[in-house]
Residue, then its C-alpha position, 0 to 999 in steps of 0.5 A: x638439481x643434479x649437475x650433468x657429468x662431463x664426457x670421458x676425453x676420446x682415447x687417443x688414435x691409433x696409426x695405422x698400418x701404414x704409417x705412424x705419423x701419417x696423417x688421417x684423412x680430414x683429421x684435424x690439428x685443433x685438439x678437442x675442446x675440453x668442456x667449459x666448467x661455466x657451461x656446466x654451470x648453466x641453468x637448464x643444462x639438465x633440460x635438454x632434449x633425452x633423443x639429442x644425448x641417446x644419438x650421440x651416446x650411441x656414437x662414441x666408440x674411439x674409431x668414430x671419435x677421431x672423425x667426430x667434429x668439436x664438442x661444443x658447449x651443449x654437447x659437452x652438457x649432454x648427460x654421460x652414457x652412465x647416466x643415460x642408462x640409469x635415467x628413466x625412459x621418458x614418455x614416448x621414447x619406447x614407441x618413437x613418438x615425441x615425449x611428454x614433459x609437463x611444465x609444472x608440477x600440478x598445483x594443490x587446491x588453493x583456499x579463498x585466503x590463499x587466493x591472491x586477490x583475497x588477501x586483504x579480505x576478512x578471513x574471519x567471517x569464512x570458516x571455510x579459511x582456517x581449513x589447511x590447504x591439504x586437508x580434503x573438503x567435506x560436507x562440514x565445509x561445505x555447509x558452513x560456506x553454504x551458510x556463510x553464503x546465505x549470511x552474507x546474501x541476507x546482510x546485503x539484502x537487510x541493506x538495500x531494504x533498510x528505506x522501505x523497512x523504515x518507510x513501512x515502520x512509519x506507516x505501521x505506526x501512523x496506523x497504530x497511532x489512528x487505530x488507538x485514537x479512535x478506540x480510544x474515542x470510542x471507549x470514551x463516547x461509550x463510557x459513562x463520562x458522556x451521559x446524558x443529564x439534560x434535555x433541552x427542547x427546542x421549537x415548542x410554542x404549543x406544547x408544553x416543554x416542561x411535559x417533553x422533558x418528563x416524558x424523556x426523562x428515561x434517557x437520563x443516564x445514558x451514554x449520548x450514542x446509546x441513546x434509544x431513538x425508538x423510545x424517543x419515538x414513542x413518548x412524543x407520539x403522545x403528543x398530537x402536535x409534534x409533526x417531526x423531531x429531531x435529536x442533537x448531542x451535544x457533548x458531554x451531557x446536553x441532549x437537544x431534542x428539536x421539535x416542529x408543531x403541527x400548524x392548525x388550519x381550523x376546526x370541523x364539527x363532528x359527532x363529538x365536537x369541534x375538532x382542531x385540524x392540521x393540513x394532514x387532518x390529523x386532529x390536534x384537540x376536540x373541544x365543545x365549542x369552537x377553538x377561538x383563532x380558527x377558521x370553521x371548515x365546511x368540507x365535503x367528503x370530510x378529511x379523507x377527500x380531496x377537497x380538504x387536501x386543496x384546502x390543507x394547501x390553500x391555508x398554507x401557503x397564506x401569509x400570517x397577516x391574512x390568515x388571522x383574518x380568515x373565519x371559515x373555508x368552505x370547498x366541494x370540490x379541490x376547483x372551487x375553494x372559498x375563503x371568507x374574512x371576518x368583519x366584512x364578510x368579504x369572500x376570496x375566490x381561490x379557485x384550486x390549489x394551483x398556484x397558491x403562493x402567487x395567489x397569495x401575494x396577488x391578493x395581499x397586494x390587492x388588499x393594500x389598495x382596495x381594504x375588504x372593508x370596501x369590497x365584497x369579494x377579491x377573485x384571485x382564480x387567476x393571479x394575474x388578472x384579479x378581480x375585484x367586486 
């Protein structure tokens, strides 16, 4: 900072021509005030206003410096004209508008470590921070913060995801745990660990389970879900009594193989003998002579007619007790249905098929009180009105 220069003391005035010792108008016996050596001292001094220093620098000649008034401190820390006239001109004083003094100095670019709420940041983590504050910021710096952006933004997004990464990787492996399960349950089912090697037959009064067996023994072998149904079908075609089947597995080597008979309702006579018949007129065996235990059918219009159909339904619905007893069905048409008990030769008169099971129980009540030995015929047409005759 330059310490502004004291003004020259005014040379002393001159008397007049009148007089010397005459005093001067408005002169003042106070002798001019010296400049203050701490004024000069004082911070700031140098900052005063340039015009204020140029009107009185223009003043000072020792004619006006008589009539001049004390200097005062601020006056006396005015530059001097020496100083004044070697000092830059100041913005605005050539065209008289007010000059421009900038308060500081225009300030560098700051980096992020020199900010000053970033001091106690980690520095490391930014490139971009060990770049000295005058060096220039190129597309290298630029990019590496850019990064280091990127960086940050993912870290912060790993975590607030970090609970639904976890939940996902919970559920991920619950699925890839059922997924090995069941491939492996499958591979296992499909593999030679679960072959068959033995057939059981189930529901054969009949018919012979030992020649079911050998008719299925090409399913020996075999994984239990590859069993072939179809091939199954085929060989118990061959026996006229099987009315349905069903097959079961049971791990790790049993095949269950449940079968449901036809149930004869009596024989008919035809051109090549007595043929043992079910309700569906399915032929079951043929015989020369009639199959002892059955009931001989007297039906017209043959298996194909409506009559047998009536007839199919009338032995059916017949408890086991009275149908043991019966020895022929005789029926012209599917109203008038005819059975006749053995021994007694006693008649029912069935009527249709309407109704069979109430029937039934009617005439097995009816049989309990008045025997067939001691009636001729029991007419259960209607089942809630039975006649006996």
């Amino acid at each position: 900072m330059r310490r502004p220069t004291p003004l020259p003391l005014p040379p002393e005035p001159t008397a007049p021509a009148g007089g010397a010792d005459e005093p001067r108008a408005g002169a003042s016996d106070t002798p001019p005030a010296t400049p203050d050596a701490a004024a000069l001292d004082r911070p700031g001094a140098d900052d005063l206003d340039t015009t204020r220093g140029a009107s009185r620098r223009g003043s000072l000649d020792p004619a006006a410096a008589a009539s001049a008034p004390p200097v005062t401190d601020a006056a006396a820390s005015a530059p001097s004209a020496a100083d004044a006239a070697s000092a830059p001109t100041a913005p605005g004083e050539a065209d008289g508008t007010a000059p421009v003094i900038p308060i500081t100095a225009p300030l560098a670019m700051q980096r992020p470590a020199e900010m000053p709420g970033l001091a106690g940041a980690d520095q490391g983590a930014d490139p971009a921070s060990e770049i000295p504050a005058d060096a220039p910021v190129g597309l290298r710096e630029v990019w590496r913060a850019a990064r280091a952006r990127r960086r940050a933004l993912r870290a912060e997004i790993r975590r607030f995801t970090v609970r639904q990464r976890r939940r996902r990787a919970v559920w991920l492996g619950v699925a890839a745990s059922l997924v090995l399960l069941v491939l492996a349950t499958l591979g296992a089912a499909y593999s030679p660990l679960f072959a068959v090697e033995r057939i059981t037959v189930v529901g054969a009064s009949q018919l012979d389970a030992a020649a079911v067996q050998a008719a299925l023994a090409g399913q020996v072998g075999v994984p239990l879900p590859l069993v072939d149904e179809s091939a199954v079908k085929a060989a118990l075609v061959t026996f006229p009594l099987v009315e349905s089947y069903a097959l079961e597995a049971r791990p790790p080597h049993e095949l269950v193989v449940r079968i449901v008979e036809r149930t004869p309702i009596g024989v008919i006579d035809t051109r090549a003998g007595y043929t043992l018949v079910d309700a569906a007129g399915v032929a079951l065996s043929t015989a020369a002579e009639p199959v002892p235990g059955h009931p001989l059918l007297t039906i017209e219009g043959g298996v194909d007619s409506d009559a047998f159909q009536a007839v199919g339904q009338v032995m059916r619905s017949l408890p086991e007790a009275i149908r043991v007893q019966v020895t022929a069905v005789a029926a012209s048409t599917p109203d008038d249905v005819t059975l006749t008990l053995g021994g007694t030769n006693t008649q029912v008169v069935w009527g249709n098929a309407e109704e069979s099971a109430l029937k039934a129980v009617a005439l097995e009540t009816i049989m309990t009180v008045r025997p067939p030995a001691s009636v001729s015929t029991y007419d259960v047409s209607s089942p809630r009105a039975v006649v006996v005759g």
